[in-house]
C-alpha positions as CSV (number, residue, x, y, z in Angstrom):
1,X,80.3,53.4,60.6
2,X,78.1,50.6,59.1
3,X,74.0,50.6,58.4
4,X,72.3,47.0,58.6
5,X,68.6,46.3,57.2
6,X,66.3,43.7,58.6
7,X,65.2,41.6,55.4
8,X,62.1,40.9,57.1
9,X,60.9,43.9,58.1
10,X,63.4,47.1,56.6
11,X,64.3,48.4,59.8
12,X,67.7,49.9,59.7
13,X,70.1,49.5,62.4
14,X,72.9,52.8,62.4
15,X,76.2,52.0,64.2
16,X,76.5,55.8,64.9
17,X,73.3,56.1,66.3
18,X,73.2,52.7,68.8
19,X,75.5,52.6,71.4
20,X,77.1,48.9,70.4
21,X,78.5,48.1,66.8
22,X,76.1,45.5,65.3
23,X,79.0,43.1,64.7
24,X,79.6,43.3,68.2
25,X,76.1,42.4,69.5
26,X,75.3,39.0,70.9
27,X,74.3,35.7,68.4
28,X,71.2,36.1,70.6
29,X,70.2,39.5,69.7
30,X,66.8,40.2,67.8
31,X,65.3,42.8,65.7
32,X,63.2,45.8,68.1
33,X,60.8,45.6,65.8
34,X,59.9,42.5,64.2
35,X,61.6,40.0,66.4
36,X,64.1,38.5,63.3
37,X,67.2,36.9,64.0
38,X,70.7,38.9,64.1
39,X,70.9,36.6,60.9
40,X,68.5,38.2,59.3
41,X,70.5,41.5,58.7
42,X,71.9,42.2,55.8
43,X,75.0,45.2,55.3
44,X,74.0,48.1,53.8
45,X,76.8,49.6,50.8
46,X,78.5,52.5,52.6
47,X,76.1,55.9,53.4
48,X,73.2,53.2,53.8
49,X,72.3,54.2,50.3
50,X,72.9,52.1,46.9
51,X,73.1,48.5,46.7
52,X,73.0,46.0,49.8
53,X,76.4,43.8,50.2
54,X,74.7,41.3,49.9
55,X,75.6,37.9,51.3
56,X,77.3,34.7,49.3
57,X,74.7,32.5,49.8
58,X,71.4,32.0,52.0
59,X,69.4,29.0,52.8
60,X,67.9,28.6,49.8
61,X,71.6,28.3,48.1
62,X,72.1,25.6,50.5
63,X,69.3,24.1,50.3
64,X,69.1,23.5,46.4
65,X,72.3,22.8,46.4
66,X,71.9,19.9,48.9
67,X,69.3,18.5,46.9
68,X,71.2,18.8,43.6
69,X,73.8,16.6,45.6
70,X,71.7,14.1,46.6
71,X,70.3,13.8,42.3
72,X,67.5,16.2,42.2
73,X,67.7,17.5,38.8
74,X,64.2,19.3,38.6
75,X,61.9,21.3,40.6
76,X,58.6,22.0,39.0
77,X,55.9,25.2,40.4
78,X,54.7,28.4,39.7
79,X,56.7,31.1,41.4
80,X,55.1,33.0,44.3
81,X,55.5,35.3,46.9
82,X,56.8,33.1,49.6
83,X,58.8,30.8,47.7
84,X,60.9,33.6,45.8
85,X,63.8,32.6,47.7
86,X,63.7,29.0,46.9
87,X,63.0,30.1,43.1
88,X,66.1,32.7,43.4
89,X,68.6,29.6,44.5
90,X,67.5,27.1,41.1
91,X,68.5,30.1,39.0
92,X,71.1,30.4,40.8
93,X,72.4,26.6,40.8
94,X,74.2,27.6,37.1
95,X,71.7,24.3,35.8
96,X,72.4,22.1,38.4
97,X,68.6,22.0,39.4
98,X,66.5,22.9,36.3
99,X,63.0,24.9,37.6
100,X,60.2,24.0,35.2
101,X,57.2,26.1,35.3
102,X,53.8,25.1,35.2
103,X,50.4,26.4,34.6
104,X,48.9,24.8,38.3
105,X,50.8,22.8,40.8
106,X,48.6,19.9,40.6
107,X,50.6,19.5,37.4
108,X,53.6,19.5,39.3
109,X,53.0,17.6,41.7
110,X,52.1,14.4,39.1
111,X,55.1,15.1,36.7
112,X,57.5,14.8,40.1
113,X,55.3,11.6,41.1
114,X,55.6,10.4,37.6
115,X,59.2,11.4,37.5
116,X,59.9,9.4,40.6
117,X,57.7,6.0,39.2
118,X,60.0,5.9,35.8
119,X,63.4,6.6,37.3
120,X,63.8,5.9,40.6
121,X,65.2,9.1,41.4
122,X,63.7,12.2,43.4
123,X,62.2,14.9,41.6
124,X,60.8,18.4,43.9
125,X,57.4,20.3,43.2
126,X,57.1,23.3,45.1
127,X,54.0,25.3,46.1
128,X,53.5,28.6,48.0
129,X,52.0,28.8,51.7
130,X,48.2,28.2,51.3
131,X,47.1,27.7,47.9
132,X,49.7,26.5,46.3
133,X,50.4,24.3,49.2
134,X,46.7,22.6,48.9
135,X,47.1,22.7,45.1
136,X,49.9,19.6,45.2
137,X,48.2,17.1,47.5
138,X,46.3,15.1,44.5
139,X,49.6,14.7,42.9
140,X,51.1,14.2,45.9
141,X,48.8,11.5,47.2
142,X,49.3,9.6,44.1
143,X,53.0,9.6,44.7
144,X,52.4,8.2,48.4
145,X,50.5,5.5,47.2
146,X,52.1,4.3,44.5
147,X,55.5,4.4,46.5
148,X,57.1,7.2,44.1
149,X,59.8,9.5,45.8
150,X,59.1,13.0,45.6
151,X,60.5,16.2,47.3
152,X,57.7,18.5,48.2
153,X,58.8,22.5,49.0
154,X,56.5,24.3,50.1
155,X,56.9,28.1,50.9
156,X,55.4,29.5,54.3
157,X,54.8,32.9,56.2
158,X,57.3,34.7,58.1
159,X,58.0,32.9,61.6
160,X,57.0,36.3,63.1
161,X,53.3,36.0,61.7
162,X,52.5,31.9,62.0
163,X,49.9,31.5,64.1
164,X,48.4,34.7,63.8
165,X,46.1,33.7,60.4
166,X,48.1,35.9,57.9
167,X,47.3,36.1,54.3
168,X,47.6,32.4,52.8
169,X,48.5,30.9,55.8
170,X,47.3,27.5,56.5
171,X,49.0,24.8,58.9
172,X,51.1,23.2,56.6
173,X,52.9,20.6,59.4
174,X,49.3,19.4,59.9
175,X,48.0,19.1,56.6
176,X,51.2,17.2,55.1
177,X,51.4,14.6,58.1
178,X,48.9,12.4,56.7
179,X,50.2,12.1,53.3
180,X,53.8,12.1,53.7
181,X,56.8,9.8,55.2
182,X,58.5,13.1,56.1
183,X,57.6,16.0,57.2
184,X,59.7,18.8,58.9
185,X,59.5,22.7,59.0
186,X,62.9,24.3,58.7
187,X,63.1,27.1,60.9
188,X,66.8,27.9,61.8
189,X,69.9,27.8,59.1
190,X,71.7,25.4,60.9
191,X,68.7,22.7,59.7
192,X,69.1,23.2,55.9
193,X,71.4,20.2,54.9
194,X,70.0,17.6,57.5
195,X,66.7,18.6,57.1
196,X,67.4,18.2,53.6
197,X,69.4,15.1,53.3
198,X,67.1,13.4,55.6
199,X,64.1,14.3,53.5
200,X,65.8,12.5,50.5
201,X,66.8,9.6,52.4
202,X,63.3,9.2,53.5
203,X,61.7,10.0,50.0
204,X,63.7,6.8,48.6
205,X,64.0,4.2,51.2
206,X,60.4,4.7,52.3
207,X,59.4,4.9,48.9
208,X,56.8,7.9,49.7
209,X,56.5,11.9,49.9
210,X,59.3,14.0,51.6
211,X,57.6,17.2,52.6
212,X,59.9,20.3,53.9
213,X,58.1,23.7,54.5
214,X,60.5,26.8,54.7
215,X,59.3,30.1,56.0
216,X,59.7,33.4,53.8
217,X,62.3,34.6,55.6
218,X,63.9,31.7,56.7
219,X,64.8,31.3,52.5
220,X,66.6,35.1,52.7
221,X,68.6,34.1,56.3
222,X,72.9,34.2,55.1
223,X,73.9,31.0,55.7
224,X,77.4,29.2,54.2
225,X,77.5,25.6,54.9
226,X,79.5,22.1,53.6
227,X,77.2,19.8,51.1
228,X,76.8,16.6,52.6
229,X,77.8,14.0,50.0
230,X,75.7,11.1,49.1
231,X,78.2,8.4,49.2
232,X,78.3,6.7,51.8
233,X,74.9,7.8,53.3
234,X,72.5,5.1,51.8
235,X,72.6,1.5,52.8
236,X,72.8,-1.4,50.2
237,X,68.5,-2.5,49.2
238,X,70.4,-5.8,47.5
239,X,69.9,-7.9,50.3
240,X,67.4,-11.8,50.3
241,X,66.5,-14.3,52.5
242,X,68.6,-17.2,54.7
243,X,68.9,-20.5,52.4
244,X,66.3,-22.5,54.7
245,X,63.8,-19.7,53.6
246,X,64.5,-20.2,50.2
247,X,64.2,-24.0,50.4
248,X,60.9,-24.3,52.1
249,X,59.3,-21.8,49.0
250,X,61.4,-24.4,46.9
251,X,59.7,-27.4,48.1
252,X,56.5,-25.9,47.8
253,X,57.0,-24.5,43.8
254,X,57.8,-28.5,43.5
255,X,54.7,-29.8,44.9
256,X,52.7,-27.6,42.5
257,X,51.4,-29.2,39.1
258,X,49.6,-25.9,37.9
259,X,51.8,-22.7,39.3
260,X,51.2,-19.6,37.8
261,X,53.2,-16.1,38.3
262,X,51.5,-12.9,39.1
263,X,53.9,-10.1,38.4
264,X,53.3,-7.2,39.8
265,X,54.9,-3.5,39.5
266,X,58.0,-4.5,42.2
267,X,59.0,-6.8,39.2
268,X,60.2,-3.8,36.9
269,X,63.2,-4.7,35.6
270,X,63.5,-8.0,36.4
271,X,61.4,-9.5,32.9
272,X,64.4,-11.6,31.8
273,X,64.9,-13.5,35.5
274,X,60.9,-13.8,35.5
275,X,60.9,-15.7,31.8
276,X,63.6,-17.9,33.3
277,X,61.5,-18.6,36.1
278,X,58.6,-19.4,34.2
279,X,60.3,-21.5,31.5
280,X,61.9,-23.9,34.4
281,X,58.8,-24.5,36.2
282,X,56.6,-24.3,32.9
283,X,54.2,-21.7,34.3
284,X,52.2,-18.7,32.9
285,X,53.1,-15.3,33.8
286,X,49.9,-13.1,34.4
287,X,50.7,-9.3,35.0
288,X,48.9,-6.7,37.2
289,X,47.9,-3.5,35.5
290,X,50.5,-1.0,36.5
291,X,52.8,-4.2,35.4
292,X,52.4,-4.0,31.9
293,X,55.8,-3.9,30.0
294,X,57.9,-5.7,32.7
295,X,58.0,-8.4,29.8
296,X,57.4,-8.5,26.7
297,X,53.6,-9.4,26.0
298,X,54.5,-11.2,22.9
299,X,56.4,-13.7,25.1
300,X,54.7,-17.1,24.6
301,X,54.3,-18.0,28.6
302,X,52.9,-14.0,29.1
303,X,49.0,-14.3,28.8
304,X,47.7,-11.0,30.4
305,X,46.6,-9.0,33.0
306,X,44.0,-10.3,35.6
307,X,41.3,-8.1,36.7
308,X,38.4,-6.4,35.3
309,X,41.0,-5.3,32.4
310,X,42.2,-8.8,32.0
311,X,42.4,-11.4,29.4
312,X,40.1,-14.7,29.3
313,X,43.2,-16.5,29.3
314,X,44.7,-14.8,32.7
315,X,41.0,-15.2,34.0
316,X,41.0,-19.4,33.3
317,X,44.8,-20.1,34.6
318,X,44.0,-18.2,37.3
319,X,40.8,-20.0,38.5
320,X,42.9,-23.4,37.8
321,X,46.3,-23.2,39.6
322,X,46.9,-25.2,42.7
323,X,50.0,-22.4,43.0
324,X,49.9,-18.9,42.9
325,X,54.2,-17.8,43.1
326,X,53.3,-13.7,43.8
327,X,56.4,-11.3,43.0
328,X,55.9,-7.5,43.5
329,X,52.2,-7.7,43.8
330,X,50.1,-5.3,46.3
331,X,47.0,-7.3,45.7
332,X,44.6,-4.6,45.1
333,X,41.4,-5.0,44.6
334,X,40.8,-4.1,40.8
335,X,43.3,-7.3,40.1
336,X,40.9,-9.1,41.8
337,X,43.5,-12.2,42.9
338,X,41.4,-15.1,44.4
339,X,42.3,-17.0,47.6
340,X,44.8,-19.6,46.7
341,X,48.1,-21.5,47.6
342,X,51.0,-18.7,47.4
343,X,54.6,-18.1,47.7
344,X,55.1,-14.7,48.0
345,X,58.0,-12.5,47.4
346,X,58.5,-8.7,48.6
347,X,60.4,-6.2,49.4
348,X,57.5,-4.7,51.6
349,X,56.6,-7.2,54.5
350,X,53.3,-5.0,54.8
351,X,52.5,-6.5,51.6
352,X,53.3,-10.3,52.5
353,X,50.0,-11.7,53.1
354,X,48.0,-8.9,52.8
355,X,45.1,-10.4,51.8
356,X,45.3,-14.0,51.9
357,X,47.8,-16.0,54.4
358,X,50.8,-17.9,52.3
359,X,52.9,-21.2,52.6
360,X,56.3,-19.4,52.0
361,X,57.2,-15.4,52.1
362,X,60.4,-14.6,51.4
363,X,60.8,-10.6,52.2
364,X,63.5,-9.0,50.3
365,X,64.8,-7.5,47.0
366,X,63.5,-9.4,43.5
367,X,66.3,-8.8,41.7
368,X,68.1,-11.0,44.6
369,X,65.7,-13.3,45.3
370,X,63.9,-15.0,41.4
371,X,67.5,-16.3,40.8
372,X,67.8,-17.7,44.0
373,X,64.8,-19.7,43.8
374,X,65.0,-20.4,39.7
375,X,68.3,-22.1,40.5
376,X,66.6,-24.0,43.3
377,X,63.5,-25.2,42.0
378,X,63.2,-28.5,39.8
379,X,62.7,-28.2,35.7
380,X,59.3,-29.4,35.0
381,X,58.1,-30.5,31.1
382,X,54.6,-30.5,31.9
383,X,53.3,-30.8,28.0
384,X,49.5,-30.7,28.7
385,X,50.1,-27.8,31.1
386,X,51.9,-25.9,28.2
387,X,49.5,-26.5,25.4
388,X,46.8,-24.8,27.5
389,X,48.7,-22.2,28.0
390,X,49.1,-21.5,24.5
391,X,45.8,-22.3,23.2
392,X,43.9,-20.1,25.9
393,X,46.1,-17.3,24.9
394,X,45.8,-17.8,20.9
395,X,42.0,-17.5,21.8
396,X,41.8,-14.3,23.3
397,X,44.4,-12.6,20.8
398,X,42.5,-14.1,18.1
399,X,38.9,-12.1,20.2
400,X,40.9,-9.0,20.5
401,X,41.8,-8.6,16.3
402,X,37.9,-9.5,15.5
403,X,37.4,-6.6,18.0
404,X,39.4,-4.0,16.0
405,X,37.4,-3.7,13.7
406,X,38.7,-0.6,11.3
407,X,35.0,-0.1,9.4
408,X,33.0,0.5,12.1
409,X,32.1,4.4,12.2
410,X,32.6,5.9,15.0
411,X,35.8,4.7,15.7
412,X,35.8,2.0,18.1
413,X,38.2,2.0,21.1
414,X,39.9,-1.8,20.3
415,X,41.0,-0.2,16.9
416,X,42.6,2.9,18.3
417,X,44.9,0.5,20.3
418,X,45.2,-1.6,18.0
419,X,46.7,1.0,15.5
420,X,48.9,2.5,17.9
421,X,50.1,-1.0,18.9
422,X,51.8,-1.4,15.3
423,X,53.2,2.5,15.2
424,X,54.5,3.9,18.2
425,X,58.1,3.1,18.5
426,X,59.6,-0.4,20.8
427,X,61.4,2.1,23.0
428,X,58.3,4.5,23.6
429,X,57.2,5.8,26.8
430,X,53.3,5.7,27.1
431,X,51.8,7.7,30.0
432,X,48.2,6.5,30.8
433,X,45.2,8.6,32.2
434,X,42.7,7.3,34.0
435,X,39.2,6.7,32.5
436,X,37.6,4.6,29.6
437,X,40.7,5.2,27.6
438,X,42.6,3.4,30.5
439,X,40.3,0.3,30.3
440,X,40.9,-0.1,26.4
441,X,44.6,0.5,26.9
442,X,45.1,-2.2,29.7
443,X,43.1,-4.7,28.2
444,X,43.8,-4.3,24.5
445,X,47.4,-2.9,24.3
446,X,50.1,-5.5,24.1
447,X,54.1,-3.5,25.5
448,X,57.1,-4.2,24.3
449,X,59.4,-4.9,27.2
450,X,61.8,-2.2,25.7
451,X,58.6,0.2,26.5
452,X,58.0,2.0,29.5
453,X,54.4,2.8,30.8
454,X,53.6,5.2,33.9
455,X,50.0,6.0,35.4
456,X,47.9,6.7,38.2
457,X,47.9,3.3,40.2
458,X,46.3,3.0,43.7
459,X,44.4,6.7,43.8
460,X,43.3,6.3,39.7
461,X,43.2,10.0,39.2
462,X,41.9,11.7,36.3
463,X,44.3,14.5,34.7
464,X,47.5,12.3,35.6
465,X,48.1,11.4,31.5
466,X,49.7,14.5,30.4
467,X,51.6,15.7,33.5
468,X,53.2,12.3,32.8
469,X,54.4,12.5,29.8
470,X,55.4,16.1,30.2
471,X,58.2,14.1,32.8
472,X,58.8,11.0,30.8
473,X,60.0,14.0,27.8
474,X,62.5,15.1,30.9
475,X,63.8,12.2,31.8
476,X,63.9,10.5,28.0
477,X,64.8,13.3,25.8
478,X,65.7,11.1,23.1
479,X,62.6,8.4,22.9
480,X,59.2,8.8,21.7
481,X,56.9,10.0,24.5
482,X,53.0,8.8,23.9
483,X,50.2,10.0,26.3
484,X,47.0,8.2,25.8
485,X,44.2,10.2,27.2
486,X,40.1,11.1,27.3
487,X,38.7,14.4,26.7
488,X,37.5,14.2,30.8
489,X,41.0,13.5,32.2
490,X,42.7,15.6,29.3
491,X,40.1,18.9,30.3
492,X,41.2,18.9,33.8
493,X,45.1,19.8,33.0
494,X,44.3,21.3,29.2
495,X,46.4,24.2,29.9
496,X,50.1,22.7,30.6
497,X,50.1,21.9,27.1
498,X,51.3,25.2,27.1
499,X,54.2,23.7,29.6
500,X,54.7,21.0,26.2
501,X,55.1,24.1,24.1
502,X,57.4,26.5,26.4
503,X,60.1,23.7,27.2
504,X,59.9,21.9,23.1
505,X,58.5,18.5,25.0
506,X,57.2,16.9,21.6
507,X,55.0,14.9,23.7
508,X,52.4,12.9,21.3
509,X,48.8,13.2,23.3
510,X,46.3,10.8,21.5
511,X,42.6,11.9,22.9
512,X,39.7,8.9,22.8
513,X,36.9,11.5,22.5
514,X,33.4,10.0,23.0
515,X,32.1,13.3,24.8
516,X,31.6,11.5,27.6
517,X,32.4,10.4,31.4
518,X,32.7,7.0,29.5
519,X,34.0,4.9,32.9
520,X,31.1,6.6,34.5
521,X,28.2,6.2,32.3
522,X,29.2,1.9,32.0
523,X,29.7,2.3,36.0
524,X,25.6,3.8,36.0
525,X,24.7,1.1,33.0
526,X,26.2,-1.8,35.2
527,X,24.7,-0.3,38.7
528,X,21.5,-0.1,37.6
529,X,21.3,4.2,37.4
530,X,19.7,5.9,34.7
531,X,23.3,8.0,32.7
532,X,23.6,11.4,33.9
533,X,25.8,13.7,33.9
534,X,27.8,12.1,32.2
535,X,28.0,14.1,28.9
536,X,30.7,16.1,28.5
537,X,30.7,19.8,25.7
538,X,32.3,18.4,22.6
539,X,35.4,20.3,22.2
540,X,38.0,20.5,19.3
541,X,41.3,19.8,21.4
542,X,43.0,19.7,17.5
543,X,42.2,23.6,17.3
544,X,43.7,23.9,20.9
545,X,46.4,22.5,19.9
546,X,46.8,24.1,16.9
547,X,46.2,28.0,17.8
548,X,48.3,27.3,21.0
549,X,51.8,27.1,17.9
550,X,51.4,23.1,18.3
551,X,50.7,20.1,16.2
552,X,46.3,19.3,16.6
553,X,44.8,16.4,14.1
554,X,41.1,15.8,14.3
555,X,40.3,12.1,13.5
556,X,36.3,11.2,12.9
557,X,36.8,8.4,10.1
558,X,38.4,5.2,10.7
559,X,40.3,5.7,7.2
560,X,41.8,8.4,8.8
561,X,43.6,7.6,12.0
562,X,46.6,5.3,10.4
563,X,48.0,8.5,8.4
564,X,47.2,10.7,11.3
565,X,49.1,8.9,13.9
566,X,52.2,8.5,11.3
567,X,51.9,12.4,10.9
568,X,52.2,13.1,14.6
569,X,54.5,10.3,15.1
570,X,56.8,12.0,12.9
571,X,56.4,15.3,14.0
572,X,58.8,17.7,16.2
573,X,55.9,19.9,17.8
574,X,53.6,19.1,20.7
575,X,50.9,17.0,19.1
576,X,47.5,16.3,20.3
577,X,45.5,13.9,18.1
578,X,41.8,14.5,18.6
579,X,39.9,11.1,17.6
580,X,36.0,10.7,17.6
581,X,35.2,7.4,19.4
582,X,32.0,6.1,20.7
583,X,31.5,5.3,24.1
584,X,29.5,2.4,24.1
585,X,32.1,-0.7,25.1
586,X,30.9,-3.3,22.8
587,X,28.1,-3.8,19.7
């Protein structure tokens, strides 16, 4: 005779003491005393004593290994008492899902945000019921609005207890709905791989957060199932406009005698079939902020971002075109793009007039839809036109080297950049916090198009920078990873440099340390408000660095921030390159 045990609760069921064989009990049946599923029984070895027979797989299994199907390679978290299961199942995966720990799971939720924003592909954070739960949504709201795919697990109380306010348990359906494109709790077995598949699908053709929350004992339940495969299940995002659509934007790119190109972050990938644009028509290219790097800034028709971060020469083209051609642009309102004749192209059609109504839209992919209309449009050789161009952008390179100044003690900002510029490598991949250092960066810093940048777009969070590049070392083991930071932004996530030092991500972390709120205490100058609290406790992040079994160099004279940044640079370790700025903007 056989001995069962309830995984929820530890009840034993006997065969020789009941009256029916537990095999032979209905699919229906339910544990007396807890109310589990017959699925939640697990055989006991023979005498009810030793170890449990314990099933093949359970959900978890499943689950991870639907995920790892659909190209989930990484799930960052801390482990916790209702996610064990979920944990149990990436160790179990033999390295087909790779778990990542972290020292808070607002850290996770950024690196699987900042994951999703360089690759494309879906990365998972996971969080426990309740705190760990709450702990992802800054991280997870960045993700949503800057269109990254992310898989969000979250663990969850028994189903017996829900609803009866157990320890750490909040209403996590509710509180994801807001912040998510999907949002499902699995409660039954037969959910796992649709739940799980449809989560992914959601994630990347809605661009957004796909949230799944799975009860404790749900994760333990046996289950066996067949992986759905991924071929075949996603539909073809290549796709343009009819030819009469492309003709009428045609006709009015003709008409125009000043056009100008706003790139925007939907134009990643697609520098080469922008410069071919931009050469036919003779017209400038003017970036957004999170666009930086989809060409190369040292392209001659390339002339800046627009914005409070711009360049003079962005801001004068862009108060003089009688054409504004908008490709991948959100038009938010720190690029501050004035009302003026557009074509527009998107994959979004939210984003087609969003601000401003246009003359032609043509919704669809870019990659399809620049060569259409660069073999359409006429070749223009509009001389004047072109000499502007170049002299308005000779001017304000030739304003930002007399502002890099390398004398001036402390270090000023435009120097820092401007020493970087020349070092880190063509193929490096720079993740940006948010703060002064942000400003100096967008402004000042002139990508390579064979360089990658990620940041913090639409919800600007502080604490983003490292978390960023602790995923652009997973996903680019073999390039140089540069996170440029401030000592605010850089406080708020200090500890998962540890996370640098456990998994050997030689990230290079490059701290503009003016002790101060710097964004903030301009924000107070230009409001009108007295500074305050705004300082910030100086702090060696070097010695952090440095005690932690890393790489820290503390900069504070200008003759010594070239030979620091080739040391860390060069260096194998974790490196955090602590230099003593000033946080006044200009003198």
């Amino acid at each position: 005779m056989a001995k069962y045990r309830c995984t929820v609760c530890n009840w034993v069921y006997d065969d020789a003491k009941e009256k029916v064989k537990f095999t032979d009990l209905p699919k229906e049946w339910v544990c007396p005393v807890c109310g589990a599923p017959k699925s939640a029984f697990v055989l006991l070895a023979e005498g009810g004593h030793g170890e449990e027979k314990k099933p093949e797989h359970t959900v978890s299994d499943v689950l991870i290994n639907q995920i790892a199907e659909w190209g989930v390679k990484y799930v960052f978290g801390i482990p916790g008492t209702s996610t064990l299961g979920i944990v149990d199942a990436v160790r179990k995966s033999n390295g087909k899902v790779r778990y990542i720990q972290v020292r808070h799971e607002e850290t996770a939720a950024f690196m699987a945000s900042a994951y999703g924003k360089l690759t494309g592909h879906v990365a998972a954070c996971v969080g426990i019921s309740g705190p760990g739960a709450t702990n992802l949504v800054t991280g997870l709201y960045d993700a949503q609005l800057d269109h990254s795919p992310v898989l969000a697990l979250t663990g969850m109380v028994p189903r017996r207890l829900m609803g009866q306010g157990a320890i750490q348990e909040i209403d996590q359906q509710a509180f994801f709905e807001p912040l998510t494109v999907f949002n499902k709790t699995l409660i039954t077995e037969d959910q796992t791989t649709t739940l799980a598949t449809l989560a992914i699908k959601h994630a990347l053709l809605n661009q957004g957060v796909a949230h799944i929350g799975v009860p404790n004992d749900v994760q333990k339940l046996p289950y066996e199932a067949e992986i759905l495969p991924f071929e075949g299940r996603m539909p073809n995002m290549a796709y343009g406009q009819e030819d009469w659509l492309i003709e009428k934007a045609t006709k009015v790119v003709d008409s125009a005698s000043r056009p100008v190109i706003l790139m925007g972050f939907g134009c990643r990938g697609q520098g080469t079939k922008l410069l071919k644009l931009a050469a036919k028509i003779g017209a400038p290219i003017i970036g957004t902020f999170r666009a930086k790097g989809v060409v190369d800034e040292n392209e001659s028709l390339y002339v800046g971002c627009h914005g409070g971060v711009g360049s003079t020469a962005a801001g004068a083209l862009m108060e003089k075109t009688d054409l504004l051609i908008a490709i991948g642009s959100s038009f938010a309102d720190l690029s501050q793009i004035p009302k003026k004749r557009t074509v527009q192209i998107d994959i979004n059609p939210l984003m087609i007039a969003r601000r401003y109504p246009v003359e032609a839209s043509l919704l669809g992919n870019s990659a399809v839809l620049i060569p259409k209309l660069t073999e359409k449009v006429q070749q223009k050789q509009n001389t004047d036109y072109l000499a502007e161009i170049a002299r308005l952008k000779q001017d304000w390179l030739n304003q930002l080297e007399k502002e890099a100044d390398a004398t001036m003690k402390p270090i000023r900002p435009p120097y820092i950049i401007k020493v970087l510029n020349q070092k880190i490598a063509d193929n490096a991949v720079i993740s940006l916090d948010v703060g002064e250092n942000c400003w100096w960066f967008g402004r000042n810093f002139r990508m390579k198009k064979t360089q990658k940048l990620v940041m913090s777009g639409q919800l600007a969070t502080m604490g983003f920078g490292l978390p960023g590049a602790l995923a652009a070392a997973l996903a680019y083991p073999d390039r140089q990873i540069i996170c440029l930071t401030g000592d605010g932004g850089l406080t708020m996530v200090l500890g998962d440099f540890l996370t640098a030092l456990k998994y050997n991500l030689p990230v290079k972390v490059f701290v503009i340390n003016n002790k101060q709120l710097g964004m903030i205490m301009q924000e107070q100058k230009v409001e009108g408000y007295e500074s305050s609290q705004t300082d910030l406790h100086d702090y060696s992040f070097a010695e952090f660095a440095q005690n932690a079994g890393g790489l820290g160099i503390k900069v504070s004279e200008p003759n010594q921030l070239e030979a620091a940044v080739d040391i860390a640079l060069k260096s194998s370790k974790p490196t955090i390159v602590d230099i003593d700025t000033d946080p006044r903007r200009f003198l």
